[in-house]
MIDOSE-1310 file (N, C-alpha, C; in nm, 2 decimals, decimal comma, always signed):
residues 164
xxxx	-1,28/+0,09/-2,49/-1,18/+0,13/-2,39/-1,17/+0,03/-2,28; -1,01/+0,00/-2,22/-1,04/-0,14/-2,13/-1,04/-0,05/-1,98; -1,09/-0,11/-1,91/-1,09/-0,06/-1,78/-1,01/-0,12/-1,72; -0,90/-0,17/-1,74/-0,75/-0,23/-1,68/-0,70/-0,08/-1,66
xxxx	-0,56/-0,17/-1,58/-0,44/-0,01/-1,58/-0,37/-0,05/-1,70; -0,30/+0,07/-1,72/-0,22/+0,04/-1,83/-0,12/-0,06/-1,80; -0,11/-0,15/-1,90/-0,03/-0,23/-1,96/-0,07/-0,37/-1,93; -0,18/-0,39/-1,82/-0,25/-0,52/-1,82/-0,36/-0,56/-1,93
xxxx	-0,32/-0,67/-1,94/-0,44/-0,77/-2,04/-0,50/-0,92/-1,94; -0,59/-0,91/-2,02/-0,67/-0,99/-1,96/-0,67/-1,13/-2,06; -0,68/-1,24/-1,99/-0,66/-1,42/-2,04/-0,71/-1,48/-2,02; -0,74/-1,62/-2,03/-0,79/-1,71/-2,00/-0,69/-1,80/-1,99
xxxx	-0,74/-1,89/-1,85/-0,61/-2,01/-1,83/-0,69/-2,08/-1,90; -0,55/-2,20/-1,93/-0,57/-2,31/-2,08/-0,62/-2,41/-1,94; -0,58/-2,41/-1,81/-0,55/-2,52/-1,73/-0,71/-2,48/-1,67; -0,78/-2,36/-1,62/-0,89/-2,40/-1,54/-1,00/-2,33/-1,64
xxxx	-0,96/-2,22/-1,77/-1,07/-2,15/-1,83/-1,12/-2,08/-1,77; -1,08/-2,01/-1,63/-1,09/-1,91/-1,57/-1,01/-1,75/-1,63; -1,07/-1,65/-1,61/-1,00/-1,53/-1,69/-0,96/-1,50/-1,55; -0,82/-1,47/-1,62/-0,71/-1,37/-1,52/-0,65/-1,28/-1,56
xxxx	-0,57/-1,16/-1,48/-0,54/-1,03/-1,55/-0,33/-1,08/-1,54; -0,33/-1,04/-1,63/-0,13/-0,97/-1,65/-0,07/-0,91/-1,68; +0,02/-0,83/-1,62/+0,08/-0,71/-1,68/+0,22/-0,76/-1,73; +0,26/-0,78/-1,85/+0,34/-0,85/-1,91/+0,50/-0,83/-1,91
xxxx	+0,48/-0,65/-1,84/+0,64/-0,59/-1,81/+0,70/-0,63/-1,70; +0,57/-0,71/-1,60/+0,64/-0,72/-1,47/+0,63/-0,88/-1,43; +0,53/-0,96/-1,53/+0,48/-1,10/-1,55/+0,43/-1,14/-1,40; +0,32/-1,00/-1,38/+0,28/-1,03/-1,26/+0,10/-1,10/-1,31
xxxx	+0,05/-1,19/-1,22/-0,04/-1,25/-1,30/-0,19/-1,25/-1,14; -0,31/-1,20/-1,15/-0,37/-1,29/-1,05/-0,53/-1,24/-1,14; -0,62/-1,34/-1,05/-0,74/-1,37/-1,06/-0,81/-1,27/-1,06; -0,78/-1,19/-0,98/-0,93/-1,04/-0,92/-0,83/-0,92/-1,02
xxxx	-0,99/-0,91/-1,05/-0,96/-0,75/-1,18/-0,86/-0,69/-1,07; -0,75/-0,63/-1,17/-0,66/-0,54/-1,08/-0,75/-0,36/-1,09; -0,73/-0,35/-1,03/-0,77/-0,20/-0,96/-0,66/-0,09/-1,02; -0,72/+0,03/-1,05/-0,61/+0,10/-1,13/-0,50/+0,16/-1,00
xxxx	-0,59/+0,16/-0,87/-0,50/+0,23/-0,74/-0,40/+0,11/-0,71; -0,39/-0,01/-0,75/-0,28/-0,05/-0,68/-0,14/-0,06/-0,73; -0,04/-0,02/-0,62/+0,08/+0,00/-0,68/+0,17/-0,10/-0,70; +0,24/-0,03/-0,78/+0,41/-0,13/-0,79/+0,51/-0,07/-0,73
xxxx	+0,63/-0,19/-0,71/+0,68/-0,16/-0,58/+0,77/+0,00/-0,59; +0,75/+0,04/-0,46/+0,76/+0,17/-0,39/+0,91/+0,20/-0,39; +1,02/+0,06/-0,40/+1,14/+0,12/-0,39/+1,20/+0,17/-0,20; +1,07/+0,19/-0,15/+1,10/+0,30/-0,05/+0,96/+0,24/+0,09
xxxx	+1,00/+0,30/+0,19/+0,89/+0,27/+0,27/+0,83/+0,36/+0,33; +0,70/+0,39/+0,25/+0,57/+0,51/+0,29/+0,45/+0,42/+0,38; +0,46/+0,53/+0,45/+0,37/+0,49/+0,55/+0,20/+0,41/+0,49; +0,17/+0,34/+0,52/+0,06/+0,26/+0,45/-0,08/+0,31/+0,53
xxxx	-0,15/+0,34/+0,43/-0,32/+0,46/+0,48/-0,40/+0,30/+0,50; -0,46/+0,34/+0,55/-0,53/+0,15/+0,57/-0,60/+0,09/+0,44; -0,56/+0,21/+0,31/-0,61/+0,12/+0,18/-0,50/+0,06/+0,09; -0,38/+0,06/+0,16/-0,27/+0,03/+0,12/-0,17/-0,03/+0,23
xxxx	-0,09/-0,19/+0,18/-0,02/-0,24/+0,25/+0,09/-0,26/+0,14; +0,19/-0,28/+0,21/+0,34/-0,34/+0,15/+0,40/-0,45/+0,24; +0,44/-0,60/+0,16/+0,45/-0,70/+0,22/+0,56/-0,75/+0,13; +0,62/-0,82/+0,20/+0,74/-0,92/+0,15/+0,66/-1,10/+0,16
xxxx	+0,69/-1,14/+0,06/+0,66/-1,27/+0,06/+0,67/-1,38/-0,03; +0,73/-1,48/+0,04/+0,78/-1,63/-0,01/+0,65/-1,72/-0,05; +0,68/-1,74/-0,19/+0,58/-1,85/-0,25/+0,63/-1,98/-0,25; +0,56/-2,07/-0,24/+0,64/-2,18/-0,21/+0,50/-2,28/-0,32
xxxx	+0,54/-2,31/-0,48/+0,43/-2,38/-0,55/+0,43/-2,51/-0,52; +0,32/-2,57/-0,57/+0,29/-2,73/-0,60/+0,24/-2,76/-0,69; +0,19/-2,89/-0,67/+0,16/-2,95/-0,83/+0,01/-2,90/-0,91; -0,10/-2,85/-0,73/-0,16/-2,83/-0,77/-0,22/-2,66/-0,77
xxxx	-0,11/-2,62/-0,78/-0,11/-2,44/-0,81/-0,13/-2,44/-0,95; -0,19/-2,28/-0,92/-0,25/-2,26/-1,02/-0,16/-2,26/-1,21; -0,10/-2,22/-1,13/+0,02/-2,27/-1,29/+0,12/-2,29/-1,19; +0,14/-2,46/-1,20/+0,27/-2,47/-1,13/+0,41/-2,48/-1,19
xxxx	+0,46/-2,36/-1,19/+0,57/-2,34/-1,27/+0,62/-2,20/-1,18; +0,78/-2,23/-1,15/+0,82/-2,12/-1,08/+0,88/-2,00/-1,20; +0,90/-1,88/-1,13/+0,96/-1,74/-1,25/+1,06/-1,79/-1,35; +1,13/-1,89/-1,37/+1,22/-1,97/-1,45/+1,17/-2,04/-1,54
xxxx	+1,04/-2,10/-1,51/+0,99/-2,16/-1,64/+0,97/-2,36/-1,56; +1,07/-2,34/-1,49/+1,05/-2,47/-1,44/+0,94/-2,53/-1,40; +0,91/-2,66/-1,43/+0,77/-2,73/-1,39/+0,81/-2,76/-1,23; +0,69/-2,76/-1,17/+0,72/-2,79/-0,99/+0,64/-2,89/-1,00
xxxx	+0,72/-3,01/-0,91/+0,68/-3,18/-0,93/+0,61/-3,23/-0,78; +0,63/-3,09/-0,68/+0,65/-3,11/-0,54/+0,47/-3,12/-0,53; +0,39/-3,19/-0,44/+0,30/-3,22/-0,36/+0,26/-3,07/-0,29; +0,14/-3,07/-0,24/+0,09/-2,98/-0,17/+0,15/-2,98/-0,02
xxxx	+0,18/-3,15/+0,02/+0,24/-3,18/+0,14/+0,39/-3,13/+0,16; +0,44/-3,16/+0,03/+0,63/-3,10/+0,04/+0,60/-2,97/+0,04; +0,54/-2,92/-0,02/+0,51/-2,76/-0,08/+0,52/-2,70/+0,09; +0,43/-2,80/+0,20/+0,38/-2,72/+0,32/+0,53/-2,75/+0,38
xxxx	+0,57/-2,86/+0,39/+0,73/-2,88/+0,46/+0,86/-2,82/+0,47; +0,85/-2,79/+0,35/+0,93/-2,67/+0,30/+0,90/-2,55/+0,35; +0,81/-2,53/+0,29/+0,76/-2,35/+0,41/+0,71/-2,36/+0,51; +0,73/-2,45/+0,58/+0,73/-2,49/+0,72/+0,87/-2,47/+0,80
xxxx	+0,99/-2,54/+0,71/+1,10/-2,51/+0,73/+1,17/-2,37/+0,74; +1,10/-2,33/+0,67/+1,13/-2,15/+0,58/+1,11/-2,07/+0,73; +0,98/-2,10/+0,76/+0,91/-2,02/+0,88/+0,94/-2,05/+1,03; +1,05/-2,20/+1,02/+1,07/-2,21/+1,13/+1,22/-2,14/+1,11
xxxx	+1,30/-2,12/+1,04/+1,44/-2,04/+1,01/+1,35/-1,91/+1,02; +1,29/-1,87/+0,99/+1,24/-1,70/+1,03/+1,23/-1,65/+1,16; +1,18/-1,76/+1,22/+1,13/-1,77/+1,38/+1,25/-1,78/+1,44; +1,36/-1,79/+1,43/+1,47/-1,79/+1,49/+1,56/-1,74/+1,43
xxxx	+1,53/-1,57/+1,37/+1,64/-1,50/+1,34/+1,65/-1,36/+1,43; +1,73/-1,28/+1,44/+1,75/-1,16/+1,53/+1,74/-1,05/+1,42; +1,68/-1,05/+1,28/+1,67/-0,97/+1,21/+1,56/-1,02/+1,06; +1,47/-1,05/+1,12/+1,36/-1,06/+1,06/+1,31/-1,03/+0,88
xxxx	+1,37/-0,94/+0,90/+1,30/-0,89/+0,72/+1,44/-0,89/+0,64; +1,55/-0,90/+0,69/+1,67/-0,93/+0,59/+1,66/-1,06/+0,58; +1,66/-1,12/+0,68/+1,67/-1,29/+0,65/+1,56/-1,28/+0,57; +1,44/-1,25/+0,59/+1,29/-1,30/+0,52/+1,37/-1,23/+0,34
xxxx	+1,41/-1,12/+0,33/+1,42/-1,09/+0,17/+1,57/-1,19/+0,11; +1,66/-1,24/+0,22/+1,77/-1,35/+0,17/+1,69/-1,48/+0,13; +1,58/-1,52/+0,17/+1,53/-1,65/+0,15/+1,45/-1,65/+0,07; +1,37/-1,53/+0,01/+1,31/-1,56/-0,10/+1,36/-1,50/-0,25
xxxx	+1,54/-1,47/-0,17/+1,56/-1,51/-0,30/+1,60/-1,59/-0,37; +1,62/-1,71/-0,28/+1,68/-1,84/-0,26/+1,60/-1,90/-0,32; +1,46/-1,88/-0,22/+1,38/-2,02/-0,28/+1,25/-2,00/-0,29; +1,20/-1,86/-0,33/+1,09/-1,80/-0,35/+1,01/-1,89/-0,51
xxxx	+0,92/-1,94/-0,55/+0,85/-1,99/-0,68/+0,81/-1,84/-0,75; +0,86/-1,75/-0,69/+0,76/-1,60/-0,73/+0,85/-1,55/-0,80; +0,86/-1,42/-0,92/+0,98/-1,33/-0,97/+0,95/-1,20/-0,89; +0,93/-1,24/-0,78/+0,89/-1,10/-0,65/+1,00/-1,15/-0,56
xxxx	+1,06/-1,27/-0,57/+1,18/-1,31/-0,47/+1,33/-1,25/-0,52; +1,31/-1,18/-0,69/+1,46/-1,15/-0,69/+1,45/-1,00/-0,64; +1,34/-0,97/-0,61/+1,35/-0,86/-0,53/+1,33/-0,86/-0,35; +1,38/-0,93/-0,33/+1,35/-1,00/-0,17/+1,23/-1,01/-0,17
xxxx	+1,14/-1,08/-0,22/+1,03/-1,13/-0,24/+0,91/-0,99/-0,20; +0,96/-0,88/-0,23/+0,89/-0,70/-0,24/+0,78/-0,71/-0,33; +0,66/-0,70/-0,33/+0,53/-0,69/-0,39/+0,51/-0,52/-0,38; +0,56/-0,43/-0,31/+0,54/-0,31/-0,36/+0,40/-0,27/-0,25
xxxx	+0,37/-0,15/-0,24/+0,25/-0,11/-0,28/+0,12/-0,17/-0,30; +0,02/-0,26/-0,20/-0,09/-0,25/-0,30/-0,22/-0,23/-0,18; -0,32/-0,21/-0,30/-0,46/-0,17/-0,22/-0,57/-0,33/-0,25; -0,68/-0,30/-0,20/-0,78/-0,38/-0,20/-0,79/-0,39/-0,33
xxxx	-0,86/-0,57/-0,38/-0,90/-0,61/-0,54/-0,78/-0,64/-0,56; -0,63/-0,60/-0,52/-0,50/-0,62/-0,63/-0,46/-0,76/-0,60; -0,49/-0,82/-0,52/-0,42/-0,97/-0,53/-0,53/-1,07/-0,46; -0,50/-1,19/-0,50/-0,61/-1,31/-0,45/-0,68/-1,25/-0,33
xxxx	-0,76/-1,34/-0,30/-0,86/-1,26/-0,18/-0,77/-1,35/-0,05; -0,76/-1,45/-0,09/-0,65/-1,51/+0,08/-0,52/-1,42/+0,12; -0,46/-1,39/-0,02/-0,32/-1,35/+0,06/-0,40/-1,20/+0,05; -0,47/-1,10/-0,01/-0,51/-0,98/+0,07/-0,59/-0,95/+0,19
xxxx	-0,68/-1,06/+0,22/-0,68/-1,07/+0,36/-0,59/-1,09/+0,47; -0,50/-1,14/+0,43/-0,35/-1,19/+0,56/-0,28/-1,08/+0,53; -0,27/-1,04/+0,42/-0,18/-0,93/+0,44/-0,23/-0,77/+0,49; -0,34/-0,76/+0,51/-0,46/-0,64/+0,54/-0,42/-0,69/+0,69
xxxx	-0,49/-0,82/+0,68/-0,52/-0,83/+0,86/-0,36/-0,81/+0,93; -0,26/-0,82/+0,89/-0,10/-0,80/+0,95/-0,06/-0,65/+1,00; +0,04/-0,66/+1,13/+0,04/-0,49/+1,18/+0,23/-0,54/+1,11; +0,26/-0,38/+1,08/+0,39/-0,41/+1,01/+0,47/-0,46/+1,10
xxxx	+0,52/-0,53/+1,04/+0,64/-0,63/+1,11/+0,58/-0,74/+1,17; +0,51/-0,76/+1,11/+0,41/-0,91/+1,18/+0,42/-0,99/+1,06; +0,47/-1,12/+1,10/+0,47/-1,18/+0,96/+0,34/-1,32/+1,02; +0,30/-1,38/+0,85/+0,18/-1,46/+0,81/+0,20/-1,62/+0,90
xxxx	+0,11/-1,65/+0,93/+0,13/-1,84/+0,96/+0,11/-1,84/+0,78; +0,10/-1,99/+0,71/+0,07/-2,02/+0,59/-0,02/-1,97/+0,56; -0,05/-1,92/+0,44/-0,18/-1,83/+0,33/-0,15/-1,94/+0,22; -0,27/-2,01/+0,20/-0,28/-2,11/+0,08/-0,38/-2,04/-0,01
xxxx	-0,31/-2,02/-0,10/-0,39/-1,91/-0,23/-0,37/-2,01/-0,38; -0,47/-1,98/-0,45/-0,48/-2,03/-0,58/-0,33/-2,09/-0,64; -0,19/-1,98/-0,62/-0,07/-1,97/-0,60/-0,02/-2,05/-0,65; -0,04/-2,06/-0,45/+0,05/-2,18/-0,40/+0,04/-2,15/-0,18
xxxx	+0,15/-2,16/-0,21/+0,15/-2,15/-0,03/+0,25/-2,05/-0,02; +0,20/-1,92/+0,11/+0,29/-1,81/+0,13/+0,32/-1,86/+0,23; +0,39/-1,75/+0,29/+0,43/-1,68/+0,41/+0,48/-1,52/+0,37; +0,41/-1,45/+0,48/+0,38/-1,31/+0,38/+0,46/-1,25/+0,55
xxxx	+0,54/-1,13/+0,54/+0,62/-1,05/+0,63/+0,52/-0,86/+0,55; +0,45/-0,79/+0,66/+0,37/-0,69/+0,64/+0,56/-0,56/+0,69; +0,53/-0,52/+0,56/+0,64/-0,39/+0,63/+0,60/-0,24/+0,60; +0,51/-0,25/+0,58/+0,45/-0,10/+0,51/+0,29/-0,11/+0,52
């Protein structure tokens, strides 16, 4: 009997030989066993109990992410250094908007590396254990509507907007 949630399987990357978990309906992929309490996205915005947050967030990969390849399939040729310039740029366009979390969901759909940006970059619902330990610390430590400086995760490089 697996102690996954339903519909995750567990892998091994070819690239580090580290085992990682995937749920293959939503080709959501990360490092730390997923937890059966963490959710998928809510659609809606419920108030978040402090074992649960909901965050919007732009991935921005490089060469040396963990699979660098954006939701398209495309190989990413960009540097760790372009990777930071770019979402450097992202976050200084955020910092000078009068409406914060639409611009933030218009931009990653633009130019998100994640398949969480064709949903304005909406991760849904989640609790502790559901995602890398950098971006679930930045996204824990955030009060809603407080968005991330850079979170460099196995990834790639975020910038994470807390809305729930």
């Amino acid at each position: 009997m697996s102690d996954l949630p339903p519909g995750w399987v567990k892998k091994v990357s070819s690239r580090t030989g580290k085992e990682y978990y995937i749920d293959p309906a939503t080709n959501e992929s990360q490092w730390e066993h997923p937890n059966s309490m963490s959710g998928k996205p809510s659609g809606g915005r419920k108030a978040a109990s402090g074992d649960q947050v909901q965050v919007l967030h732009i991935l921005v990969k490089h060469t040396g992410s963990r699979n660098p390849k954006n939701y398209k399939g495309e190989t990413i040729t960009r540097s760790k250094d372009e990777a930071r310039k770019k979402l450097d740029d992202i976050i200084n366009e955020l910092n000078n908007t009068s409406d914060l979390e639409s611009t933030f969901r218009r931009i990653a759909k633009e130019k998100s590396d994640c398949s969480s940006g064709q949903r304005g970059g909406d991760l849904g619902m989640f609790g502790h254990g559901a995602m890398q330990k950098a971006f679930e610390e930045a996204s824990f430590a955030l009060n809603v509507d407080e968005m991330s400086k850079v979170v460099d995760s196995d990834s790639g490089l975020h910038v994470i907007l807390r809305i729930a």
